[in-house]
N, C-alpha and C positions, 0 to 999 in steps of 0.2 A: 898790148900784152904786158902783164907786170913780168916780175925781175926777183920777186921773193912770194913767201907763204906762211904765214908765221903759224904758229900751232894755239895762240888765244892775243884777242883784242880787249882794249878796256871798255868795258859795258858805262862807262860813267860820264857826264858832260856837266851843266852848271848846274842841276836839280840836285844830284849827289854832293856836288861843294855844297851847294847853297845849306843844304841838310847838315852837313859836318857842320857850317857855321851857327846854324841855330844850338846845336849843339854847344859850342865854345861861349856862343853867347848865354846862355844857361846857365855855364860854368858847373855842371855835374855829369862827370866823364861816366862814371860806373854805369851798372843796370840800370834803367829807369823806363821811363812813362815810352821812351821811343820805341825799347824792347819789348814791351808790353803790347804796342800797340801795333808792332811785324809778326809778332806770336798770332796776334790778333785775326790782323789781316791773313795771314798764310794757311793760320788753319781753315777762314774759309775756302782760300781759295782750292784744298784740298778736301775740302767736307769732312773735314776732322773736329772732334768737340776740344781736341787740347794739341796745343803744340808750346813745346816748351826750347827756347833759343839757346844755343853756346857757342863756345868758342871756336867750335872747328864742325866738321862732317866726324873724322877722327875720334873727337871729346863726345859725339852724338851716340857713337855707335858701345864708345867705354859705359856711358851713366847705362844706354838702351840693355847693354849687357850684367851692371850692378843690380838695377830694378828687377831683374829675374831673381836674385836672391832674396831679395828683401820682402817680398808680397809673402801676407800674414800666413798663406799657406806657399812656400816657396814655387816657386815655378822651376827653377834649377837647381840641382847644388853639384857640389864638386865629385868628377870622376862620371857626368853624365854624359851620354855620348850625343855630339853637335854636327850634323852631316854641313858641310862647307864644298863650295866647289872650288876645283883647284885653280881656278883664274880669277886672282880679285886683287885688290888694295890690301897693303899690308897689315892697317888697320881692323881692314875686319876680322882680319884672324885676332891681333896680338889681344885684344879683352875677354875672349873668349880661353886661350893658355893663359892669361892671370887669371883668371878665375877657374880655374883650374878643373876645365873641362875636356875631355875627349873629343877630340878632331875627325873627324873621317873625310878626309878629303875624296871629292869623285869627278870625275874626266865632264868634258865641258862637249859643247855640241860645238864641231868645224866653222860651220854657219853663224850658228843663231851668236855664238859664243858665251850664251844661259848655259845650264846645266841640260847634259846629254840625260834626257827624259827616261832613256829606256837603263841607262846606269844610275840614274837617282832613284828609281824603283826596288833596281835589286838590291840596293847601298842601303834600305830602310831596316830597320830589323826590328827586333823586340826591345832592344837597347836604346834606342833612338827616342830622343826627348825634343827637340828641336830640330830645323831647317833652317840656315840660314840663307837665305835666297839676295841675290846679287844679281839686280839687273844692270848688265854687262854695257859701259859704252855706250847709254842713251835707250838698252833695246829691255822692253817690260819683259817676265818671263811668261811662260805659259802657268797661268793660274789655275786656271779648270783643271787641267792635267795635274799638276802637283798638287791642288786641293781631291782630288778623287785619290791620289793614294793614300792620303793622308786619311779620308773623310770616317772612317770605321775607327780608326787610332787613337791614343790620346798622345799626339804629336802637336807642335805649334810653330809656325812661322812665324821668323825676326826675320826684315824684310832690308837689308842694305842699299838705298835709292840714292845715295851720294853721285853719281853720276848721271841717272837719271831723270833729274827734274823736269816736271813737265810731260814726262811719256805716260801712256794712258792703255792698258787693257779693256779692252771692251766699254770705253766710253770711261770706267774709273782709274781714279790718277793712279799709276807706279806708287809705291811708298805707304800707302794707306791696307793693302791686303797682310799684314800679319798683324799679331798684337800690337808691334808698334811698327815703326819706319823710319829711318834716316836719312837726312840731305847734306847737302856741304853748296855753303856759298862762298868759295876758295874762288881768287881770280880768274881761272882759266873755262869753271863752271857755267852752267847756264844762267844765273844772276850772282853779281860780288858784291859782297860785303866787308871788305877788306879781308878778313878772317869770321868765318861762321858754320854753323850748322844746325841741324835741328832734329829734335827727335816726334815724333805726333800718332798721338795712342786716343782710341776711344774709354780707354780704361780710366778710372777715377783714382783708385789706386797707386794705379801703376806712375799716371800721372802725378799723382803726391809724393810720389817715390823720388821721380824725378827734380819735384822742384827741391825736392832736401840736397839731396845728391849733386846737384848741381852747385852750391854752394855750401860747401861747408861742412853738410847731412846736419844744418842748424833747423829750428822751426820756424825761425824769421819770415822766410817766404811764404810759409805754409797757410790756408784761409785757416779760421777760426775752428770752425768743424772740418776734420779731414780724419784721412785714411792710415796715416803714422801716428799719431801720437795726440795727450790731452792736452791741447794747448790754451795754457790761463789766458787772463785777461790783464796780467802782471808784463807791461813790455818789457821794462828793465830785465825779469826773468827771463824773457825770451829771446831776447837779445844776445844772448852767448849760450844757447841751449840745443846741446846737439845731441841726437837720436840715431843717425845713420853712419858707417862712415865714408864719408862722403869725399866730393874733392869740390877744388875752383875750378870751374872752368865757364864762367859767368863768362856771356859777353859784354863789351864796349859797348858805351850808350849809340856810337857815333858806327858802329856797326848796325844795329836796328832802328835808326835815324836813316839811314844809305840804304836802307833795306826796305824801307816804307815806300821810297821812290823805284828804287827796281821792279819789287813787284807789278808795280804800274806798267812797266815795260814787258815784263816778261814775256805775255801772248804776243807780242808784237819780233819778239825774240826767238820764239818757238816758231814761230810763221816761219821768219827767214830763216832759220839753221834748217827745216824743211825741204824752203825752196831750193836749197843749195844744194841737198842731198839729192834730189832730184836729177841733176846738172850731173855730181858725181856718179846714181846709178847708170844714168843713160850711158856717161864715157867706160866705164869698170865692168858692168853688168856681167860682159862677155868679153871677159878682157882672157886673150890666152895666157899671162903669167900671172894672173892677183885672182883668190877668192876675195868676195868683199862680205861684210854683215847681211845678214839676212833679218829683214824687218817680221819681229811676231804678229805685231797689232799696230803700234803708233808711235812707232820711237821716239824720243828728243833727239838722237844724233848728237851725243857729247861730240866726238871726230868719227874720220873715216878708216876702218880697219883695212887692211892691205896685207894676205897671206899667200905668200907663193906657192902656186899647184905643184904637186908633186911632180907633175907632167913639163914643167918649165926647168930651161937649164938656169937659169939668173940665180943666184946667191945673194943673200939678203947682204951679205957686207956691202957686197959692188952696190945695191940698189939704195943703202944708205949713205955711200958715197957720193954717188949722183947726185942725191937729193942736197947733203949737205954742199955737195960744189953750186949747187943752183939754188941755194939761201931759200931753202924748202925744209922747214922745222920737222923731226921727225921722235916716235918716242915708241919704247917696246910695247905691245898691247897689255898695258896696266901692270905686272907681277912676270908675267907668262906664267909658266907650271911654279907655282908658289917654293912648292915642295922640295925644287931644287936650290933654294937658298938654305945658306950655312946656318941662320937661325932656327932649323926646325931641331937643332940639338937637345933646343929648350923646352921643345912640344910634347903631352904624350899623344900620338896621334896612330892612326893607320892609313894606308890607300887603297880606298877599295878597288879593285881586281886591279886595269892598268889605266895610265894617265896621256895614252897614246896620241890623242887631240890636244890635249894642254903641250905635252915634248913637242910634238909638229909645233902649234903655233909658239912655242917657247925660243924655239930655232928660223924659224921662218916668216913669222908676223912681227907688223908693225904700224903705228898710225900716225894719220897727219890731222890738221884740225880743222873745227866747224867752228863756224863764228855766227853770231847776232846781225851780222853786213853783210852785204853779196860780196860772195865769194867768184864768181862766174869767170873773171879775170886768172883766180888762183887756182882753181880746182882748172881749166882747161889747157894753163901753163904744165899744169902735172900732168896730164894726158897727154902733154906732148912732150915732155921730159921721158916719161915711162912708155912710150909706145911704140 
């Protein structure tokens, strides 16, 4: 019986050094051929024609929210209304209020912890220009459903997949069903790359947008023929020649060098965060004090959600006291109700009807982690801590 549970492992052994060292050996830290060729790899491995790398999931979801402005016939502009659900990462809100869009936050489903189906329907309006869909904690959303409300509209899915990597609807990857999609290869994720992310659009354009945006809004990165701008055959001119405004948020060579080798790993990683959730349904399923996630299609299983039934007297304090006295890592489920932090001063936003599922699990949920390793020792230890 282990003695502790940590909440993420390091995905990395001597393939990942060995990588940093080719790197140093090189001697060229920036962008390069290594980044190129994780862009490369990744977008097959999602069946995406473009995926372009950065610095964080965070920096994926900022440039993914820029490139909406910038396409020669705009995709968004300012004061358009962006339905969000109210349980996500900080980030996916905060690019959307810089760019100075309408929020409409809407109540999350107990289970799935996606978006409550039957409230994102009524939440759609005439106004609505976008979805930003947030697959919650590993779990894809329901796409058919949210593409049939959508399918008569001229509405578009941005698709937020930073936690999700890996999970698959109906046999296609999470990440890949809106115009574009976003990852994060942040340490605790399902592959690390010290700091990364990534954005992956079939659009050409939209693509071109991004690689400006990504450094600089220069046209350095840009191919010869592209979708921004006429770019000579003058390097020197090109060379400090900017069109968009853009920002850095390039990655490290030694981030998509580390990133070449994980990939390799990855289905091997997806396997076992699986078989472990397995282990965890079978002890939680029917647990009298914990709802746990409800799988839509093929999760990844970033962690394990853990929300007290209404029906249970246990209080989340006591239950994350326990947990920290028995060196069992614990974390709120991502934001809980976003809406109730002091930054929405800065929003202009609304809440459609109420956020009665996000306040429950805002007060009463909580998650522990999935790892790349069996877990079997750790998740049974908690079934006998909490039962």
């Amino acid at each position: 019986m282990t003695n502790s549970y940590s909440l993420a492992t390091s995905t990395w052994d001597e393939k990942e050094l060995n990588a940093i060292q080719s790197v140093i050996d090189k001697d060229i830290f920036t962008m390069g051929d290594s980044v190129k060729q994780f862009e490369e790899d990744f977008a097959k491995f999602l069946d995406k024609k473009y995926c372009v790398m950065v610095s964080s999931g965070s920096a994926a979801n900022l440039i993914a929210t820029a490139a909406l402005f910038y396409t020669k016939n705009p995709m968004l502009k300012r004061g358009d209304e962006v339905i969000v659900p109210a349980v996500s990462w900080s980030t996916t809100y905060f690019p959307l209020q810089q760019y100075g869009l309408k929020l409409k936050f809407v109540d999350i489903d107990m289970e799935t912890l996606n978006y409550d189906l039957q409230a994102l329907e009524s939440a759609i309006s005439e106004n609505t220009k976008m979805i930003m869909v947030v697959n919650l904690l590993g779990n894809p959303n329901d796409f058919d459903a949210i593409n049939k409300m959508i399918e008569d509209k001229n509405i578009f899915i941005l698709e937020d997949n930073c936690e999700s990597m890996g999970a698959e609807y109906k046999g296609k990857q999470a990440g890949t069903f809106g115009v574009m999609g976003t990852f994060s290869t942040f340490f605790s994720h399902h592959m690390a790359t010290m700091e990364g992310g990534f954005v992956t659009t079939d659009d050409e354009e939209l693509y071109h947008i991004l690689l400006s945006m990504r450094a600089h809004g220069w046209t350095r990165n840009l191919p010869k023929n592209n979708k921004v701008s006429n770019k000579s055959d003058d390097w020197f001119e090109e060379s400090f020649r900017f069109v968009l405004p853009g920002y850095n948020v390039r990655p490290v060579e030694m981030s998509g060098a580390v990133g070449i080798e994980q990939l390799k790993k990855l289905p091997s990683f997806l396997l076992q965060r699986r078989k472990n959730t397995k282990l965890f349904i079978e002890l939680f399923s029917n647990h009298p004090n914990f709802i746990i996630q409800k799988d839509i299609d093929n999760s990844s299983w970033f962690g394990f959600s853990l929300i007290i039934k209404p029906s249970s007297k246990l209080k989340r304090a006591e239950v994350i006291q326990t947990l920290k006295e028995n060196n069992i890592d614990c974390r709120p489920i991502v934001t809980g109700n976003f809406t109730r932090n002091n930054v929405m001063r800065f929003f202009d936003y609304e809440i459609h009807n109420e956020l009665k599922n996000a306040d429950y699990l805002h007060e009463n949920g909580l998650f522990v982690g999935n790892s790349h390793i069996c877990l079997e020792k750790e998740i049974k230890f908690l079934g006998d801590i909490l039962s």
